[in-house]
C-alpha positions as semicolon CSV with decimal commas, in nm:
position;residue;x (nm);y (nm);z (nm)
1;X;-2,603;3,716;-1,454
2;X;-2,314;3,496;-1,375
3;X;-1,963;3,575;-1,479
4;X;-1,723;3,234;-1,541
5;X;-1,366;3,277;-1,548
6;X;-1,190;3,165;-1,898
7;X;-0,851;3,109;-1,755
8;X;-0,662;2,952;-1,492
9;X;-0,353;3,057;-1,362
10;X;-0,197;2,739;-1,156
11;X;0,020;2,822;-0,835
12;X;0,308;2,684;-0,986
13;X;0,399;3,044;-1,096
14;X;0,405;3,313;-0,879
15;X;0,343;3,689;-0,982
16;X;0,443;3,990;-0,859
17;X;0,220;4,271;-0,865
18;X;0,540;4,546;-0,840
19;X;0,810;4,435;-1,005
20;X;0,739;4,043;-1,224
21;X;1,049;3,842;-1,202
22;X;1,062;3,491;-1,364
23;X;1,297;3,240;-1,362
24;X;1,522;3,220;-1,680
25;X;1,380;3,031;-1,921
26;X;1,091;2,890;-1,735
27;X;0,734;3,048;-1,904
28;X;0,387;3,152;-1,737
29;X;0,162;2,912;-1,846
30;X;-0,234;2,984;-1,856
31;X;-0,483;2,725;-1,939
32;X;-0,836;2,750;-2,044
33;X;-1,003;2,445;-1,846
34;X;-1,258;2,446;-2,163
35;X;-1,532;2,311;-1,853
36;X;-1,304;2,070;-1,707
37;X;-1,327;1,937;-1,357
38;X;-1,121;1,990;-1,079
39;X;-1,010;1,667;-1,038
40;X;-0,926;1,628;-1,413
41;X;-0,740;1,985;-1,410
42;X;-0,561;1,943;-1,112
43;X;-0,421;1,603;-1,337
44;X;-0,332;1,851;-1,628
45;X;-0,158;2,084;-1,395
46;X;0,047;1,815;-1,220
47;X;0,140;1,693;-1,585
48;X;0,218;2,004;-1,700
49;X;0,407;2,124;-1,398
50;X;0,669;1,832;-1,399
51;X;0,754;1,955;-1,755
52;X;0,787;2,327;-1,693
53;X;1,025;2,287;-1,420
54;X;1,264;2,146;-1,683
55;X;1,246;2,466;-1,898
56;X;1,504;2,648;-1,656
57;X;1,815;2,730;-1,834
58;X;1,791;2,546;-2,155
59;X;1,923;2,652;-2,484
60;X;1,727;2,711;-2,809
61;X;1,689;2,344;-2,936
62;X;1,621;2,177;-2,574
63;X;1,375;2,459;-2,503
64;X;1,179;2,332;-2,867
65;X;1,152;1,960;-2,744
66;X;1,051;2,083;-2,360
67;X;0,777;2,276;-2,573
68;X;0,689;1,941;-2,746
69;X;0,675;1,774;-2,451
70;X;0,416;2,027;-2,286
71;X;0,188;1,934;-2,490
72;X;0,222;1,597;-2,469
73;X;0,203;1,598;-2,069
74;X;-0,128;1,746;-2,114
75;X;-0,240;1,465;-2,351
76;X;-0,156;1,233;-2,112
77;X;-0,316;1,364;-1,821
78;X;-0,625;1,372;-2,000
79;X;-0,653;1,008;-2,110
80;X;-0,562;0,906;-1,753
81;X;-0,898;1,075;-1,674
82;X;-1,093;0,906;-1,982
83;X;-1,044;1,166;-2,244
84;X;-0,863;1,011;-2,536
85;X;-0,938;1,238;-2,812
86;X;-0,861;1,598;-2,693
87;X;-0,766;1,889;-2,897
88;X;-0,488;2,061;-2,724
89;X;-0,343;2,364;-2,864
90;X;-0,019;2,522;-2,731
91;X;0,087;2,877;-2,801
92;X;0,406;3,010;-2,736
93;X;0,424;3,381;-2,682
94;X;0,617;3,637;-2,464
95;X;0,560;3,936;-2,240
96;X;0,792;4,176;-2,016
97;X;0,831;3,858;-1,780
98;X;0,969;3,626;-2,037
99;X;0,803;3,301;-2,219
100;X;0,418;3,239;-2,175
101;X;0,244;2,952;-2,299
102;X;-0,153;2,916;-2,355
103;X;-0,315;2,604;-2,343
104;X;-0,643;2,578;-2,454
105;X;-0,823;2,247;-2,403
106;X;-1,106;2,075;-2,655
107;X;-1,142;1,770;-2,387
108;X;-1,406;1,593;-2,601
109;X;-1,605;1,316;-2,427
110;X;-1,495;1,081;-2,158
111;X;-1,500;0,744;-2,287
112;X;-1,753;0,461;-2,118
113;X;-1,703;0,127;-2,084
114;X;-1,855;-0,066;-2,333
115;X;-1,795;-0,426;-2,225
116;X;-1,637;-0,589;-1,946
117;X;-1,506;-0,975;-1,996
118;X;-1,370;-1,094;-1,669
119;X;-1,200;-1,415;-1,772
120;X;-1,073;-1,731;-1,497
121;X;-0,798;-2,031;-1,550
122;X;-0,711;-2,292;-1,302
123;X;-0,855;-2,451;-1,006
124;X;-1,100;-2,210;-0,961
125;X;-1,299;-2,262;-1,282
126;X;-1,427;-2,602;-1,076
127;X;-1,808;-2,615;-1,030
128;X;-1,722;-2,638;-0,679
129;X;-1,610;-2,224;-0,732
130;X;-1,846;-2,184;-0,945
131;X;-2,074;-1,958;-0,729
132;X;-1,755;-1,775;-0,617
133;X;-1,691;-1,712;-1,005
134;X;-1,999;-1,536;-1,038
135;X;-1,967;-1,339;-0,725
136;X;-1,633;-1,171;-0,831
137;X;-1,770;-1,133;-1,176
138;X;-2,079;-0,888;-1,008
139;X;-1,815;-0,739;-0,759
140;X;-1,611;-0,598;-1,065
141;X;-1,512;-0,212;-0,958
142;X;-1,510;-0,127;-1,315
143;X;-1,897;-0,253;-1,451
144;X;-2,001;-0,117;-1,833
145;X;-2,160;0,254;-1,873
146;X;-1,900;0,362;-1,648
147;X;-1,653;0,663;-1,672
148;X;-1,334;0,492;-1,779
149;X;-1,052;0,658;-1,511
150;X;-0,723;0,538;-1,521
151;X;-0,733;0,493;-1,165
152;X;-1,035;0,323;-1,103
153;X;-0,869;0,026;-1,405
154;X;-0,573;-0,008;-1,214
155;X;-0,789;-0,051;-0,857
156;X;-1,038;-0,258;-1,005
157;X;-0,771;-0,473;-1,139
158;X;-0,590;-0,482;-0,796
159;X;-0,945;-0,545;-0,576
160;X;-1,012;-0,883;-0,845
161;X;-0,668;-1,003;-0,785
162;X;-0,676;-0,929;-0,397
163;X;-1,027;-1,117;-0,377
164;X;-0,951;-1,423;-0,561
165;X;-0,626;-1,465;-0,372
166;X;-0,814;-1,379;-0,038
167;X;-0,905;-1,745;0,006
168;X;-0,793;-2,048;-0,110
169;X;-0,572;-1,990;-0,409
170;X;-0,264;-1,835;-0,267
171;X;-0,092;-1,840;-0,604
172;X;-0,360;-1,589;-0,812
173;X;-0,185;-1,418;-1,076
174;X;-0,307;-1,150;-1,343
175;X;-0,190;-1,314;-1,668
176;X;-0,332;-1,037;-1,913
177;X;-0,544;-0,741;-1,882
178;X;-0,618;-0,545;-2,183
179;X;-0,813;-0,187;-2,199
180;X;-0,879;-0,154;-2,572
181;X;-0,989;0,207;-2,648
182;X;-1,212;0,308;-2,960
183;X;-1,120;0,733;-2,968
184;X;-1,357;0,760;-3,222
185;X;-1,675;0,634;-3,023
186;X;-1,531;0,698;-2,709
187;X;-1,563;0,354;-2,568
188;X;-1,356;0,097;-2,407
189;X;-1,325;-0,273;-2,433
190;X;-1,178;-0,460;-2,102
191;X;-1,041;-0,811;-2,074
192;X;-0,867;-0,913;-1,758
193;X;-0,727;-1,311;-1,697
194;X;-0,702;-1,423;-1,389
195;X;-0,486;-1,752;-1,338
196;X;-0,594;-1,900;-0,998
197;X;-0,280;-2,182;-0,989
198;X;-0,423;-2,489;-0,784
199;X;-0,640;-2,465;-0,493
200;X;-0,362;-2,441;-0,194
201;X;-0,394;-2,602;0,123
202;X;-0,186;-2,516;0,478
203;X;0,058;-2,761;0,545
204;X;0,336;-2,838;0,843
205;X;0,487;-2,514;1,032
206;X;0,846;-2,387;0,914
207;X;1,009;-2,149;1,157
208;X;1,320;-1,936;1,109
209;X;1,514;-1,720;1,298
210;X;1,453;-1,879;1,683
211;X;1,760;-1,914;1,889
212;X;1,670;-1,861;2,247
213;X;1,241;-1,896;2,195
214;X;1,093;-2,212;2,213
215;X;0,939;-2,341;1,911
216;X;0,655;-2,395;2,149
217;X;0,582;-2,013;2,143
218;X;0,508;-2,027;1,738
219;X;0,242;-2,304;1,774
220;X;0,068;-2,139;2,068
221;X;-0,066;-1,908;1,861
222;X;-0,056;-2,050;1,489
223;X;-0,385;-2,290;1,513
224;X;-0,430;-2,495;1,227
225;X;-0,450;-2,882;1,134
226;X;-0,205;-2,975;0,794
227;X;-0,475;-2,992;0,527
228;X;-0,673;-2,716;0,620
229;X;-0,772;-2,433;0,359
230;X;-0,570;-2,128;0,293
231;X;-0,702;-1,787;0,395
232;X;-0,505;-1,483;0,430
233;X;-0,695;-1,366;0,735
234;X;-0,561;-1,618;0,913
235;X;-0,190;-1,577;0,863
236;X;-0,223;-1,181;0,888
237;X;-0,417;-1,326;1,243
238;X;-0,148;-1,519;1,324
239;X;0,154;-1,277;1,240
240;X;-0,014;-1,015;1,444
241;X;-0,098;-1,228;1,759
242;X;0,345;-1,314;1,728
243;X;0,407;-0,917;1,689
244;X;0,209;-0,821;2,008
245;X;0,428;-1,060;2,180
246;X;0,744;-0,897;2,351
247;X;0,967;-1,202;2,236
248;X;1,047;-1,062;1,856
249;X;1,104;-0,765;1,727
250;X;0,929;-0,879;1,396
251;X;0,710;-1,161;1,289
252;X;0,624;-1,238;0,932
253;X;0,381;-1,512;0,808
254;X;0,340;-1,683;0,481
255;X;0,295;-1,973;0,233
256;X;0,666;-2,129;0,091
257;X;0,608;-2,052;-0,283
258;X;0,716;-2,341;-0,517
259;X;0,949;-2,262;-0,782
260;X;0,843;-2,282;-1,102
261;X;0,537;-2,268;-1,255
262;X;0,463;-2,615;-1,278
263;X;0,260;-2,594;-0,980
264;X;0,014;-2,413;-1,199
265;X;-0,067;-2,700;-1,388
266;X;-0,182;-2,917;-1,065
267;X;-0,544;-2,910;-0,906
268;X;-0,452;-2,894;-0,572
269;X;-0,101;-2,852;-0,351
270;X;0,008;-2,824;0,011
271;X;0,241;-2,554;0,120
272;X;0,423;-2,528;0,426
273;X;0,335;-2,226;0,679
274;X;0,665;-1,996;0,679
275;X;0,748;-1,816;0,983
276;X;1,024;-1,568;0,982
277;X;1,110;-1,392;1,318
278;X;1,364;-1,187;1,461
279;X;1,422;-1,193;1,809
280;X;1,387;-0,940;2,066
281;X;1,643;-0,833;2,352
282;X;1,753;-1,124;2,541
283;X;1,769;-0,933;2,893
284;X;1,754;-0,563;2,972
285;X;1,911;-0,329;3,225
286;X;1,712;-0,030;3,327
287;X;1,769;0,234;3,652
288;X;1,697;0,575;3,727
289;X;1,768;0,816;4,021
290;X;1,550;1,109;4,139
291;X;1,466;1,371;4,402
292;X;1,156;1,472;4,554
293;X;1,080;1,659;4,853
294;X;0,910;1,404;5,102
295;X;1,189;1,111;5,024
296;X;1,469;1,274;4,923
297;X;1,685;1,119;4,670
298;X;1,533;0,763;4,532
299;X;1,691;0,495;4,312
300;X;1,546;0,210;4,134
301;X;1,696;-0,062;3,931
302;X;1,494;-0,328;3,684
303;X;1,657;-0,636;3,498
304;X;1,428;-0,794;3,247
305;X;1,506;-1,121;3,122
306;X;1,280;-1,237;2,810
307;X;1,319;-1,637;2,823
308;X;1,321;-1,811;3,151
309;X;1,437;-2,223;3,195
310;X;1,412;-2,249;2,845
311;X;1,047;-2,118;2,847
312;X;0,888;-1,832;2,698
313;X;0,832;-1,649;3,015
314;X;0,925;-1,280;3,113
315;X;1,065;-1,222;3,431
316;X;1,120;-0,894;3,559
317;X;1,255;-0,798;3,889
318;X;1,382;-0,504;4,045
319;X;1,440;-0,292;4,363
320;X;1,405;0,085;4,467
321;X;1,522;0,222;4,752
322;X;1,522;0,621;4,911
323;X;1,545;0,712;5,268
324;X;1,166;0,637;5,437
325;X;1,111;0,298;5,224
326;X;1,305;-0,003;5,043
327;X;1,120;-0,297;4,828
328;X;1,242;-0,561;4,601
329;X;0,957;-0,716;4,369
330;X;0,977;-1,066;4,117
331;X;0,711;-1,048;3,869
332;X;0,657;-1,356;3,625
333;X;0,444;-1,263;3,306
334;X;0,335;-1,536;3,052
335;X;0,281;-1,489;2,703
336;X;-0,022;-1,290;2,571
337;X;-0,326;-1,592;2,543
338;X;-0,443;-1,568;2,196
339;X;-0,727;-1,278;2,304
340;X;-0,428;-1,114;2,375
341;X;-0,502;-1,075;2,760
342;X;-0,178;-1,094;2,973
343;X;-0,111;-1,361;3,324
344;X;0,103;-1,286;3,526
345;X;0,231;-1,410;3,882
346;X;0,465;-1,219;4,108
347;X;0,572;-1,076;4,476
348;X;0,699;-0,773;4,646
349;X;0,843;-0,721;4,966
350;X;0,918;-0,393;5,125
């Protein structure tokens, strides 16, 4: 015979098994999970947790509405996990440690999706897309007969938006998306809009924030031809390729948006590539000293200097010196090739 526990006690009170000591004004709450999950309980209790930390030290009529709202937390927690008809009963009682409340839980049924209309505007609606279209319609994260979770609306929404604006139309917005719930058959209805604005091409290279770099630098590792189609791979390519340079201390890559929204009523539009850096160091200082037993005491001194002639070279030299051995080197490093292996040219002399 198995034995199932009716109630759950959540750690957000703690008892004393000598002497119980609560917290003016703030009750022991005990739910019955009524079958619940774990997932969907731990929901309730972070709803209902947030409220009962607002019961300290409130008078008679504030203590009513935190009551009210008690209830209402749990409500809420429950439709973010699908249940939108629940019957949840709060009782206020008492006991030597002060207020208790118990919550008993009717969840009813978690409410499936009934139908799923995934709706396009703009460019993409072209037969050229058209394949595309049907593709993101199939990849939908939220398909009918499916447990309808808060959550899962808000990622599927996020993954449709993400995908169309992956490639090609830079400008995707989510005009309207619309979960229409039916408590009484516990079903719901989705509609989503997707405006793709105008297919968007890359155009010429704008750069800000260069004072000692050469331009040069930018354009040895953003590779594309004016005209060519957007995709966000290649600008989070090309903004990492700048960052794992040791010329800026941050690199940022984008499209210049338009202003407006006429630009949503064109087929196709060119937008300049929008580079924003911040420089690094322009030259660095660096020594040390130390003691060891063989040498004795040893110094060393390094100067780093970022930008070379105008180019976007690092030089580094440097010297060390203790009492059995002196050397001096020059080392020249260029900037990471776009596989982001390092040459370098240099000399020593001891």
């Amino acid at each position: 015979m198995h034995l199932i526990a009716r109630h759950v006690i959540f750690p957000f009170l703690i008892l004393f098994c000598s002497t119980t000591v609560f917290a003016a004004g703030k009750p022991e709450v005990v739910i019955d999970p009524s079958g619940l999950t774990p997932e969907v309980l731990q929901k309730v209790n972070d709803g209902i947790n947030a409220v009962v930390r607002l019961a300290d030290d409130q008078d008679g009529g504030e203590a009513e509405r935190i009551r009210s709202k008690g209830r209402d937390a749990v409500v809420s927690a429950l439709a973010t996990q699908g249940y939108f008809a629940p019957k949840v009963t709060l009782e206020i009682g008492e006991d030597i440690g002060g207020e208790t409340w118990d919550i008993s839980i009717e969840p009813g049924e978690i409410s499936k999706v009934a139908s799923v209309d995934t709706q396009f505007a703009g460019s993409i609606t072209g037969a050229r897309y058209a394949e595309r279209v049907i593709s993101l319609k199939q990849s939908w994260g939220l398909p009918e007969k499916s447990d309808f979770i808060n959550a899962r609306w808000s990622a599927s929404k996020s993954a449709l938006l993400e995908a169309v604006s992956a490639r090609d139309f830079y400008l995707a917005r989510m005009t309207h998306s619309q979960a229409l719930v039916n408590p009484e058959t516990s079903t719901v209805d989705t509609t989503t809009l997707i405006d793709s604005g105008p297919a968007v091409t890359m155009g010429h290279i704008e750069v800000i924030g260069l004072r000692r770099v050469p331009e040069s630098l930018i354009r040895r590792y953003i590779r594309h031809s004016p005209g060519d189609a957007f995709e966000q791979d290649k600008l989070d390519e090309w903004q990492q390729a700048l960052q794992s340079t040791n010329f800026f201390r941050g690199a940022f890559v984008s499209l210049k948006t338009p202003e407006g929204s006429e630009v949503y009523g064109m087929e196709q539009v060119e937008l300049p590539v929008s580079v924003r850096v911040t420089e690094g160091p322009a030259r660095s200082i660096a020594g040390s000293i130390g003691v060891d037993d063989a040498s004795g005491i040893r110094l060393e001194g390094m100067y780093t200097q970022n930008v070379v002639w105008g180019l976007p070279v690092i030089m580094e030299t440097g010297a060390g010196v203790d009492f059995d051995s002196q050397k001096a080197f020059l080392d020249f490093t260029l900037p990471p090739n776009y596989d982001g292996s390092r040459d370098s040219v240099g000399m020593i002399a001891r």
